[in-house]
N, CA, C and O atoms as a GROMACS GRO file, in nm:
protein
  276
    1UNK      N    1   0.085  -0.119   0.000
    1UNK     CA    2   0.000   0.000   0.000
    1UNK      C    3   0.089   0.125   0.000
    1UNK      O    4   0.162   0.145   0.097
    2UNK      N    5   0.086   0.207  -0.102
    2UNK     CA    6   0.144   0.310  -0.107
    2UNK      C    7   0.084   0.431   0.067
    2UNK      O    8  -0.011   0.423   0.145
    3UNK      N    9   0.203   0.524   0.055
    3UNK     CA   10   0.169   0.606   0.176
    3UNK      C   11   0.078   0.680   0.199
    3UNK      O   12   0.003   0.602   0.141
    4UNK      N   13   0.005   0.767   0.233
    4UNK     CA   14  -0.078   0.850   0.253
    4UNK      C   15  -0.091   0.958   0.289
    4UNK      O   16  -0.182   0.959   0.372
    5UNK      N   17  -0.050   1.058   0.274
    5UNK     CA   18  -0.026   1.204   0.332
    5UNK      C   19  -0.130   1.273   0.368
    5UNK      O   20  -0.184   1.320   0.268
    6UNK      N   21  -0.179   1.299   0.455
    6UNK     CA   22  -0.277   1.400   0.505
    6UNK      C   23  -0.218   1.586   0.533
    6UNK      O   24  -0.164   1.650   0.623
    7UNK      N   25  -0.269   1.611   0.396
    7UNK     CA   26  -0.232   1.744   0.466
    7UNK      C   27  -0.302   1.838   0.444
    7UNK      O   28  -0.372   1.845   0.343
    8UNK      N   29  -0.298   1.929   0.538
    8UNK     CA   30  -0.338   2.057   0.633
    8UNK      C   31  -0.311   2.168   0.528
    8UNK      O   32  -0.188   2.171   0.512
    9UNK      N   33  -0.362   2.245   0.462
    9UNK     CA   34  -0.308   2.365   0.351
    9UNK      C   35  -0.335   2.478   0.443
    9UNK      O   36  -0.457   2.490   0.444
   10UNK      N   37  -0.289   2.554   0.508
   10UNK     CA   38  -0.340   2.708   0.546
   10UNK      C   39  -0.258   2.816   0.448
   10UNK      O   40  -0.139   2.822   0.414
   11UNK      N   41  -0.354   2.885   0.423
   11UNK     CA   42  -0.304   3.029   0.278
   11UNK      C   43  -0.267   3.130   0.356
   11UNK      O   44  -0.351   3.165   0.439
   12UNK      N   45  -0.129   3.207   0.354
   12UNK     CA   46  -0.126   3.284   0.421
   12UNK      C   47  -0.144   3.391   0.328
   12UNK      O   48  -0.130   3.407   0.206
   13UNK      N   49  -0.202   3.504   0.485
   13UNK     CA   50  -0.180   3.666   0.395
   13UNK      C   51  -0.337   3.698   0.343
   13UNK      O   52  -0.379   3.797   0.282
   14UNK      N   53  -0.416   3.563   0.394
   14UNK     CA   54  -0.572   3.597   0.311
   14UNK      C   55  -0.692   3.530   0.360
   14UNK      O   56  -0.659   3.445   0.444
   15UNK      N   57  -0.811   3.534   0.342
   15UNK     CA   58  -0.950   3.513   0.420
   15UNK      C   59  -0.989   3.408   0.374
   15UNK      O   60  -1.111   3.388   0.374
   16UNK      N   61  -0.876   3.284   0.306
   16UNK     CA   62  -0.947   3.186   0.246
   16UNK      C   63  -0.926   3.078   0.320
   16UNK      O   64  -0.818   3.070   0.379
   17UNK      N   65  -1.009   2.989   0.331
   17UNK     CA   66  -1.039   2.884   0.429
   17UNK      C   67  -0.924   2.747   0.416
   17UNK      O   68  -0.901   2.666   0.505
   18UNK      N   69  -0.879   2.749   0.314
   18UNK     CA   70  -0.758   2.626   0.288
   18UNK      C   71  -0.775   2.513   0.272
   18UNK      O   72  -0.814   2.496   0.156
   19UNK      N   73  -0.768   2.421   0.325
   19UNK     CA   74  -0.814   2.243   0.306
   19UNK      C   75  -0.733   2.207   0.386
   19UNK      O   76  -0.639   2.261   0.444
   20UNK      N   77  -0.802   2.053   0.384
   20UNK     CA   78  -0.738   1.926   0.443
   20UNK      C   79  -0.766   1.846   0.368
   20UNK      O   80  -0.884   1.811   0.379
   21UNK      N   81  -0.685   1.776   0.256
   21UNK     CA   82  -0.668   1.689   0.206
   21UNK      C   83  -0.571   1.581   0.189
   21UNK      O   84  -0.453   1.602   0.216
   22UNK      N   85  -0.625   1.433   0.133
   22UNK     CA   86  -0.566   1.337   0.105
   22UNK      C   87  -0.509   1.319   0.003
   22UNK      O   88  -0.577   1.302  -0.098
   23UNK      N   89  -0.299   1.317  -0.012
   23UNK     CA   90  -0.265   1.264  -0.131
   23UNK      C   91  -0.119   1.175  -0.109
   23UNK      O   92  -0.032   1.189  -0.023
   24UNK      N   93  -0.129   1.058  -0.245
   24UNK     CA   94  -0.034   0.982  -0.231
   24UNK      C   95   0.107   1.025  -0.239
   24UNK      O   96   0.197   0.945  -0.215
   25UNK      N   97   0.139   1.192  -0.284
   25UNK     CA   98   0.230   1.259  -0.311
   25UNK      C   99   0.259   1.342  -0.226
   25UNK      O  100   0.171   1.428  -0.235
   26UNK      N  101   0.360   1.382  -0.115
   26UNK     CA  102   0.373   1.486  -0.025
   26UNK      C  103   0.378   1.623  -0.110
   26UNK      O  104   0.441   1.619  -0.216
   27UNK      N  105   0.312   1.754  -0.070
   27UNK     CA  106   0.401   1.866  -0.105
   27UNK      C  107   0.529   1.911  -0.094
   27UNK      O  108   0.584   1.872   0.009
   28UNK      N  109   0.611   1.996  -0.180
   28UNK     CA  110   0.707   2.014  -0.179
   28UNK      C  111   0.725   2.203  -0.183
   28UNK      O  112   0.649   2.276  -0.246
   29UNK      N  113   0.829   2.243  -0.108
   29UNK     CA  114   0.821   2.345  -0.133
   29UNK      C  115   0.842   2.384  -0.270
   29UNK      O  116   0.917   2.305  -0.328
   30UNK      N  117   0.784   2.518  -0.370
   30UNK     CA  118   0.758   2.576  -0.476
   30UNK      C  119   0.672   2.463  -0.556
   30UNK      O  120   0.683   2.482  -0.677
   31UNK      N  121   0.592   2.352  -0.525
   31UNK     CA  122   0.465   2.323  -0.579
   31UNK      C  123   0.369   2.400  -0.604
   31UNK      O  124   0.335   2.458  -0.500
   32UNK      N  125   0.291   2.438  -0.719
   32UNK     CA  126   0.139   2.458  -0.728
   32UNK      C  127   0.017   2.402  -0.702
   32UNK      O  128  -0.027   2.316  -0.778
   33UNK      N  129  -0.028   2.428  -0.633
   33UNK     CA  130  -0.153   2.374  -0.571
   33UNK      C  131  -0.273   2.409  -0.581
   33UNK      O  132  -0.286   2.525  -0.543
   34UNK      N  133  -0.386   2.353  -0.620
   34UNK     CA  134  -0.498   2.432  -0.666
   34UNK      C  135  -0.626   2.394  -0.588
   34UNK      O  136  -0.680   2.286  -0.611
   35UNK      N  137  -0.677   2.483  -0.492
   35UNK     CA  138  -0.761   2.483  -0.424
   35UNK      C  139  -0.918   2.525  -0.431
   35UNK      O  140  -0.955   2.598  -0.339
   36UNK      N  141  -1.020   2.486  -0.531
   36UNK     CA  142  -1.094   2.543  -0.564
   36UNK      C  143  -1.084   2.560  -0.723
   36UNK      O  144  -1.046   2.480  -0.809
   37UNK      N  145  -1.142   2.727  -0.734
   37UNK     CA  146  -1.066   2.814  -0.867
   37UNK      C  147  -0.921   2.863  -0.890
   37UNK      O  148  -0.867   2.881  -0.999
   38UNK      N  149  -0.868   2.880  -0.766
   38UNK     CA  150  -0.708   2.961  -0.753
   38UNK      C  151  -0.621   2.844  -0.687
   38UNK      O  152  -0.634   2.754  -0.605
   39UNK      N  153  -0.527   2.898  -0.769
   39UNK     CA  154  -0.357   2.836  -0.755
   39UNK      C  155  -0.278   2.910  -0.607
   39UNK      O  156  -0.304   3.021  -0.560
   40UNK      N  157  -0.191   2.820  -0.563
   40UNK     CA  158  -0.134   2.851  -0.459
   40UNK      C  159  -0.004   2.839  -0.496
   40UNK      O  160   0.025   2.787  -0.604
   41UNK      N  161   0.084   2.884  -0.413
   41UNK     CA  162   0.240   2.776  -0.415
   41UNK      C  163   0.256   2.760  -0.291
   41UNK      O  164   0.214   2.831  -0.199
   42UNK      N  165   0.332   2.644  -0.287
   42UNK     CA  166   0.438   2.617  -0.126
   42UNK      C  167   0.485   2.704  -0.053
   42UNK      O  168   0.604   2.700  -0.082
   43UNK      N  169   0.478   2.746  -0.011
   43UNK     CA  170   0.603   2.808   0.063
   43UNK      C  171   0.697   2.714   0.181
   43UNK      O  172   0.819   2.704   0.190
   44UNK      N  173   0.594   2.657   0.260
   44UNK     CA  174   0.663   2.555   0.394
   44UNK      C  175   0.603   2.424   0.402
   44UNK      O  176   0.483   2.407   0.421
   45UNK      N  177   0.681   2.340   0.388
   45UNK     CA  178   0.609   2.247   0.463
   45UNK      C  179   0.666   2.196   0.607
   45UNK      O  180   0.786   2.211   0.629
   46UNK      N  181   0.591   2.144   0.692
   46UNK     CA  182   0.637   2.086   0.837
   46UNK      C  183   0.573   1.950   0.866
   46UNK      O  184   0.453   1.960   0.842
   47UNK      N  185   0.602   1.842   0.903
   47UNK     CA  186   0.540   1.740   0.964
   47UNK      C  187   0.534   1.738   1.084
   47UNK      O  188   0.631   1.743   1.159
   48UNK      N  189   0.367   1.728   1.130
   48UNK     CA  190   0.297   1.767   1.252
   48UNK      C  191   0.307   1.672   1.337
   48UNK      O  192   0.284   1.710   1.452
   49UNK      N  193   0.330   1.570   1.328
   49UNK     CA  194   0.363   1.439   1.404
   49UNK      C  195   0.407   1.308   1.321
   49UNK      O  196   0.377   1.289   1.203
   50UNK      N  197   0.505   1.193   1.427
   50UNK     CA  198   0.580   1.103   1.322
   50UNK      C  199   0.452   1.012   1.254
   50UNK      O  200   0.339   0.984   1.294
   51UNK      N  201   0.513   0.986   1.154
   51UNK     CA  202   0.376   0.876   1.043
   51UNK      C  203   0.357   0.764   1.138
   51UNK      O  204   0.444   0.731   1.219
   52UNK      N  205   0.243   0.706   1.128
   52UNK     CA  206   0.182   0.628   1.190
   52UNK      C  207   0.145   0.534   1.057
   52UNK      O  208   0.060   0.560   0.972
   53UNK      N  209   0.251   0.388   1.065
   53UNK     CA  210   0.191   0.313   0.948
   53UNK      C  211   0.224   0.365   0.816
   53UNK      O  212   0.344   0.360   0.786
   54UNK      N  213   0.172   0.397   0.761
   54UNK     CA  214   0.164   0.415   0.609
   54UNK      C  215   0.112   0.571   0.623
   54UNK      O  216   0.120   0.632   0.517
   55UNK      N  217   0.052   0.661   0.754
   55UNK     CA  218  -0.007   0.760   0.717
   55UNK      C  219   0.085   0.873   0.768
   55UNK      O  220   0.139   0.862   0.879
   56UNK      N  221   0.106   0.991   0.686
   56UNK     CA  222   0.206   1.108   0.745
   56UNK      C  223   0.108   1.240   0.758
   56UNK      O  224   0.006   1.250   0.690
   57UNK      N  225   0.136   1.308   0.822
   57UNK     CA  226   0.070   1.406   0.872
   57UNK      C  227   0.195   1.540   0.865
   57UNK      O  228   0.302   1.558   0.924
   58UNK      N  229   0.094   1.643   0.730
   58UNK     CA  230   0.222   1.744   0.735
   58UNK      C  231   0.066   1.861   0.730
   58UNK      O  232  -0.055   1.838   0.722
   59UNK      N  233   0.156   1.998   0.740
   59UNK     CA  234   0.114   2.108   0.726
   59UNK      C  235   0.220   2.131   0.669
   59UNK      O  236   0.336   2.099   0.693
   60UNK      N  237   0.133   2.237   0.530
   60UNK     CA  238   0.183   2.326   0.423
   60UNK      C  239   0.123   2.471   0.408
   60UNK      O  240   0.009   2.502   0.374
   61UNK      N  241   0.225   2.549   0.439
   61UNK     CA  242   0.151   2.733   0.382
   61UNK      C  243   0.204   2.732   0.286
   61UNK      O  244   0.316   2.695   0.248
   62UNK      N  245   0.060   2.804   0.212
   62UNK     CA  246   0.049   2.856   0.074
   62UNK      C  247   0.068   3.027   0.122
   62UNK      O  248   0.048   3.086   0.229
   63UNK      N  249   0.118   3.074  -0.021
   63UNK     CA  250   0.082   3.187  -0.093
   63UNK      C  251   0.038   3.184  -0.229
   63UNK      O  252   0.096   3.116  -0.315
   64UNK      N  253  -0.122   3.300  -0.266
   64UNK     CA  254  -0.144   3.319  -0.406
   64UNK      C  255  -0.017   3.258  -0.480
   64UNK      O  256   0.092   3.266  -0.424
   65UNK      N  257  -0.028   3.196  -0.609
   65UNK     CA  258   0.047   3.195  -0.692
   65UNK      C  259   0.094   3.334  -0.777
   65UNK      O  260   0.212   3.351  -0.810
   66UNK      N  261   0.021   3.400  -0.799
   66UNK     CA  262   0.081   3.570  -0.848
   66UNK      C  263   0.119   3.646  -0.744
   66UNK      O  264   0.126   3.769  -0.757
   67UNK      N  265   0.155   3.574  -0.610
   67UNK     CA  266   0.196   3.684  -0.516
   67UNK      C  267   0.374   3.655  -0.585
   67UNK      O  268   0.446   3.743  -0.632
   68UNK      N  269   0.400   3.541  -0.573
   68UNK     CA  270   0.514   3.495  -0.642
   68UNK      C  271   0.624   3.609  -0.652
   68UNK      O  272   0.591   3.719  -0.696
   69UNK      N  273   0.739   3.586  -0.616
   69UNK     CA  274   0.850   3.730  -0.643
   69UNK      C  275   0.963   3.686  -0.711
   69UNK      O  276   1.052   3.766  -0.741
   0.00000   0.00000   0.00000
């Protein structure tokens, strides 16, 4: 069984609600991510506690993708 990443998206800098989603692929910092209608990028990722089994648990902040510098 491949791994499972649970992760936590919070957007910084803005009033948008973010997600919690399931994927077989961790984020990476400078990924695009698309939440809805709008694109995000990486900025951080952190793992919130050690994997349990097959499942990992990270938090990732976004910024807009056109905030981009």
């Amino acid at each position: 069984m491949p791994a499972i990443y649970k992760v936590s998206y919070v957007v910084s800098g803005e009033d948008h609600p973010g997600a919690i989603l399931n994927s077989e692929i961790p984020p990476h910092q400078g990924d695009v991510i698309s939440l809805g209608s709008s694109d995000f990028e990486v900025i951080e990722v952190i793992d919130l506690v050690p994997p349990r089994g097959d499942f990992h648990y990270l938090h990732a902040t976004l910024v807009r993708a056109s905030k981009k510098d």
